[in-house]
N, C-alpha and C positions, 0 to 999 in steps of 0.2 A: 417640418422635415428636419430629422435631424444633421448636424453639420458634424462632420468625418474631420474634418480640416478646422479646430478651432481656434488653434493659433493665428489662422487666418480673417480672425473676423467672421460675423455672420453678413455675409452681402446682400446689401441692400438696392443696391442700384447695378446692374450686369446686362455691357452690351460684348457681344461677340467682332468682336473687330476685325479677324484675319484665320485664315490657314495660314499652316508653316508651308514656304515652296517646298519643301524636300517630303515631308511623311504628311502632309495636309492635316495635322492636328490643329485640333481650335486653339487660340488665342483669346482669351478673353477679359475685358478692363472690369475690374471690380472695384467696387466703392461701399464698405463696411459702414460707414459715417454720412450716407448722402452727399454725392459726391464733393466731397473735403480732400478726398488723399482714394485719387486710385491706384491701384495695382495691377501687373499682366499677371494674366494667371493662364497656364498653360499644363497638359498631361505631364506627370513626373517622365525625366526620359532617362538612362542607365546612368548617366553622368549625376543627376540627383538622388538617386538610387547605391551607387555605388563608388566609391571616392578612390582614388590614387594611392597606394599603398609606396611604403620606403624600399619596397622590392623592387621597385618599377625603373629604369631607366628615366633619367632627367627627361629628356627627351621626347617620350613618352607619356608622361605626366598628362600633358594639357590635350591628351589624342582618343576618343572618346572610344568606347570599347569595341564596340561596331565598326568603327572604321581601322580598328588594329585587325579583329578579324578579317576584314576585307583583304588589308594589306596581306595576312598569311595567306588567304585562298591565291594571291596573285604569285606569291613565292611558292606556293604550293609544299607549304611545311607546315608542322602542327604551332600553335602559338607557343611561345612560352612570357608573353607576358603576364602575370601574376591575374591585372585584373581581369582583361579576356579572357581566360582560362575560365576563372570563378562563373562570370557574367553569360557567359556560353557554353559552360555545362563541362570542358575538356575536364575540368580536377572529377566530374564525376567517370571519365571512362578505366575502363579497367585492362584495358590493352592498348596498344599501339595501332591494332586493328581498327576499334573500335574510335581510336581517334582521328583517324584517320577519314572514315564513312560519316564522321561527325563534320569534318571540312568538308567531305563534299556535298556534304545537303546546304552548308552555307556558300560552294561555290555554286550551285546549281541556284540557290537563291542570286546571287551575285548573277550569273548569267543570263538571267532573266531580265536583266533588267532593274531588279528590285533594288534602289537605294539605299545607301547603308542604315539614312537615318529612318526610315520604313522597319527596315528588321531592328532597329532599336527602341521601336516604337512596339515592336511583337512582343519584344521581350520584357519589358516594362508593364503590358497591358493581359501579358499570360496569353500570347494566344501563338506562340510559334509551333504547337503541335497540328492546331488547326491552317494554319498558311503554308507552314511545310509541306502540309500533308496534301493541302490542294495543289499546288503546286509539281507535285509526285504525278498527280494525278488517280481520280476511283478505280481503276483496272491497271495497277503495276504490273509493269512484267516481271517473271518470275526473279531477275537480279535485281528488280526494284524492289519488288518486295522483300529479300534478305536485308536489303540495302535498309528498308525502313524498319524492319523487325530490331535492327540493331540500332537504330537512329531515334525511333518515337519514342523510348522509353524514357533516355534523355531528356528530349523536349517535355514531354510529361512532366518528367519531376521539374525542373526549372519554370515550368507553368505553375505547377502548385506551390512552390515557393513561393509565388509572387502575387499568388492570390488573392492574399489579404492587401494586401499594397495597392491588385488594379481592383477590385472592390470598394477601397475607399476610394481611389479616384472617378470608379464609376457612379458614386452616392451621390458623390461633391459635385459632378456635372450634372447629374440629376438635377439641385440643388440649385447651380447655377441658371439651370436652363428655366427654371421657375419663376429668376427673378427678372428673366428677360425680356424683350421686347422683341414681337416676330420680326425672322431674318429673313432680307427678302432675296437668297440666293442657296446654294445648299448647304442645308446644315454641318453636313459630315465633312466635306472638302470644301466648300465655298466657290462650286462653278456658277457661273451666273447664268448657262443654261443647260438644258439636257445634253444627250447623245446628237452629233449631227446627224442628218437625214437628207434625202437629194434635194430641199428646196436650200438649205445651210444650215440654219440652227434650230433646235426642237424645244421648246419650253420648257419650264423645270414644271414637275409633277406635286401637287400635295398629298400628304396624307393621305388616302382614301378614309382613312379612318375620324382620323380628328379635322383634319381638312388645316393646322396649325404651323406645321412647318414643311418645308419642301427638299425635295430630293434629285438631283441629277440623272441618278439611274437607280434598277432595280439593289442593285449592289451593295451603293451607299445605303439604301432604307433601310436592306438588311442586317450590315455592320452597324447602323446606328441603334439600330433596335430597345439592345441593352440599356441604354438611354435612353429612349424615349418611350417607352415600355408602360410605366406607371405616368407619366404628362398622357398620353395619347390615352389611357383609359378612364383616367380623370376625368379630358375635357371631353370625353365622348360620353360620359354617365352626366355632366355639366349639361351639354345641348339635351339631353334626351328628357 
């Protein structure tokens, strides 16, 4: 398989060690040289992605894009920090209107509950059109749906920007996951069991398919997919 990430070493040795607490992305110890000299290796997140510009406020500088955003949704003003703007789509709106319906899909994210470093993680991995959009909900009502006609177009393009970026990060864990050792809790977020159920806690599920790694809920198996996609049809053409 080939390595997207070659500055990185071809790894040789990959255990998954941890979820992030805040967006539950993997963590994971890599060892290029059998284990001589590991390193964490983790999804890029906007801060890797996108660096502090001299437009920026001192202040500002060390405040990661996502959570500038947050900050406007709470002032309930459009951002005008340089990088947020970029990183979140505002330099692409073409009105005041339109920036404005652009904050509130990130406040409506915000009020859900969703963590900043979560929508930083959408945005990094290309997928805010699809979370947005579930989120919205499949049957808007009629001011929702202006509300998204003027909003998805946005997230679209700032997805397809980043395409090639979360593509190679989807290769490289591909790649990772290869050189690993099964994990005995969920793959995708690292719960150590299922959904509770009225006796208290519900097992984690494998695979139906490869029977290789496990899963929390329906949920996680299906955001992991992309990932495990080509291992799960591997080791099921391997058994058969």
């Amino acid at each position: 398989m080939a390595n997207p990430y070659p500055f990185r070493g071809n790894p040789q040795d990959v255990d998954l060690v941890a979820h992030d607490d805040d967006n539950k992305d993997p963590i994971y110890m890599v060892d290029a040289i059998h284990r001589v000299a590991w390193t964490m290796i983790s999804p890029p997140s906007t801060a890797d992605l996108f660096s502090p510009t001299d437009d920026e406020a001192d202040e500002e500088k060390d405040t990661d894009a996502e959570d500038l955003i947050y900050q406007a949704c709470d002032r309930n003003t459009i951002p005008t920090n340089p990088r947020a703007r970029e990183v979140f789509g505002f330099n692409l709106c073409q009105s005041e209107q339109q920036a404005n319906c652009l904050l509130e899909a990130y406040r409506i994210v915000k009020n859900k509950g969703i963590h900043e470093k979560i929508l930083g993680s959408w945005r990094a991995k290309a997928t805010l059109e699809n979370h947005i959009g579930a989120i919205i909900g499949p049957q808007p009502s009629t001011d929702q749906l202006q509300f998204l006609v003027t909003v998805i177009p946005i997230l679209r393009a700032l997805d397809q920007a980043m395409q090639n970026s979360a593509m190679n990060w989807t290769q490289y864990e591909r790649l990772l996951r290869s050189k690993m050792q099964e994990y005995p809790f969920c793959i995708k977020c690292g719960a150590k069991h299922g959904h509770a159920d009225s006796s208290g806690q519900e097992p984690l599920q494998h695979c139906g398919r490869c029977k290789k790694v496990r899963y929390c809920s329906k949920e996680c198996q299906t955001e992991d997919w992309n990932v495990h996609e080509s291992a799960c049809k591997a080791a099921s053409q391997a058994d058969n």
